[in-house]
C-alpha positions in Angstrom: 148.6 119.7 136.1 149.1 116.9 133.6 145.5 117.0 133.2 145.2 120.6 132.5 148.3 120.3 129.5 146.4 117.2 127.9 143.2 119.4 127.6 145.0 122.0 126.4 146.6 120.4 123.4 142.8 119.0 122.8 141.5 122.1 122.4 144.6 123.5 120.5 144.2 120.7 118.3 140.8 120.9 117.9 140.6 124.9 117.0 143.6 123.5 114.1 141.3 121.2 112.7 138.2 123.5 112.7 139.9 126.4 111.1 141.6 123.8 108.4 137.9 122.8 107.8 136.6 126.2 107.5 139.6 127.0 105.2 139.1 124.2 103.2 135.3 124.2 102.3 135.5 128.8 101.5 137.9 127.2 99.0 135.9 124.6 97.5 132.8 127.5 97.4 135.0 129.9 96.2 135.8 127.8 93.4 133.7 128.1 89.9 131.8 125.2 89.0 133.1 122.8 86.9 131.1 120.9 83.9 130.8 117.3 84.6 132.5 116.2 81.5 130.3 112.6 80.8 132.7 111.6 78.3 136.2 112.0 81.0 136.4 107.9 80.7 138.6 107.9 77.0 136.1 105.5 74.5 139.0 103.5 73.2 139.6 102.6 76.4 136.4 101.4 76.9 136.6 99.2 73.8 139.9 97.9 75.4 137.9 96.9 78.6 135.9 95.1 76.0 138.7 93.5 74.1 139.6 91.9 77.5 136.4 90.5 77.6 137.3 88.8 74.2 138.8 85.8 73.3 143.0 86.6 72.6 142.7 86.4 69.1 139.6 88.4 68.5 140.4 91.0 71.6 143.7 91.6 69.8 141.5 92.5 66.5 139.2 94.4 68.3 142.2 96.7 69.2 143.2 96.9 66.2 139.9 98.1 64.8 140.0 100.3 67.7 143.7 101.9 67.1 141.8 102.7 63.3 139.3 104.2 64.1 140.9 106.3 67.9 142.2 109.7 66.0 138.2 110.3 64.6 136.6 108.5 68.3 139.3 111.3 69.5 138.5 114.0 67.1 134.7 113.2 68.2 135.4 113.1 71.6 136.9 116.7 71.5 133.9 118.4 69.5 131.5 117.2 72.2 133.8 118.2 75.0 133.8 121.4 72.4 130.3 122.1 72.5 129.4 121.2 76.2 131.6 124.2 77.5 130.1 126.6 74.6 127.2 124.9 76.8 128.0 126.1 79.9 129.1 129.5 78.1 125.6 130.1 77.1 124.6 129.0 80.5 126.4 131.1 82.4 124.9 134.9 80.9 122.3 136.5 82.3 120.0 135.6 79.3 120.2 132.3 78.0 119.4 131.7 74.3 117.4 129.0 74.3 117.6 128.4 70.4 121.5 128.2 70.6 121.6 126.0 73.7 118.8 123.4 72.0 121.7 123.7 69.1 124.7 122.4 70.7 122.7 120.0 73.4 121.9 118.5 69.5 125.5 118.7 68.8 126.9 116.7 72.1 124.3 114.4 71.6 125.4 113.9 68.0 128.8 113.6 68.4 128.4 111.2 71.4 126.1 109.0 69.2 128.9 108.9 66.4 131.3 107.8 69.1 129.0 104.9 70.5 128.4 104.2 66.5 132.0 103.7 66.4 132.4 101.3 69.3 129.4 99.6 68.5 130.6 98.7 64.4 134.4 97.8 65.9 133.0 95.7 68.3 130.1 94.1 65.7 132.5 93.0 63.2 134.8 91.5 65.6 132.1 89.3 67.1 130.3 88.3 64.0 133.6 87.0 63.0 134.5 85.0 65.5 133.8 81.5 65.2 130.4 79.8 67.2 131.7 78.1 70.0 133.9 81.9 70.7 130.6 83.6 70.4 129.3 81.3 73.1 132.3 81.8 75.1 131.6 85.7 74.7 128.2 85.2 75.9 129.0 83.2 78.8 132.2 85.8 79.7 129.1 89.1 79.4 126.4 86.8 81.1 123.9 87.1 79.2 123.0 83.5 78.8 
């Protein structure tokens, strides 16, 4: 009789968890498809990972280059988020116009250029003015000696 209970609640259990994983994945195929957003990890905080990387002095510059230039790596950040969902807007009619999507690929690929330019010129003039031994130190801390 014991027996008989214990497979019971098995089976009970069991027909639970199958009907929570039916549930679950209608919902995640009901749901409508999201963009992958490439530029989700915030830039600035990328520099910020790199200002660790930096000796105090010069990591504490960097961020202040950084805290300069965030509202236009921001600003940047939100016309190619901007332009990837007029993206997926053109992508999701029943015609696509090739012309216009060619146009704002362009744009997302522009504005995340400007936003790797930015980066890139923060973290340039720190490092070239740091002094040699610092930019050894940096070399050995990115490995690439």
């Amino acid at each position: 009789m014991n027996r008989n209970r214990l497979l019971t609640v098995g089976i009970f259990v069991s027909l639970l968890l199958n009907v929570f994983l039916v549930a679950y994945v209608g919902t995640m195929l009901a749901r409508p498809p999201q963009i992958a957003m490439v530029a989700d990890a915030t830039p600035v905080d990328v520099g910020n990972r790199i200002a660790d990387n930096l000796p105090s002095e010069a990591g504490a510059r960097l961020r202040v280059k950084l805290r300069d230039v965030g509202p236009e790596i921001l600003r940047q950040v939100r016309e190619y988020r901007r332009t990837l969902a007029a993206a997926a807007d053109l992508l999701r009619a029943d015609e696509v116009d090739k012309p216009a999507l060619k146009q704002l690929v362009k744009q997302a690929r522009d504005a995340r250029a400007e936003i790797g330019n930015m980066l890139t010129d923060s973290f340039v003039e720190t490092a070239a003015s740091l002094p040699p031994e610092e930019r050894r130190k940096l070399i050995r801390r990115f490995r690439l000696q």
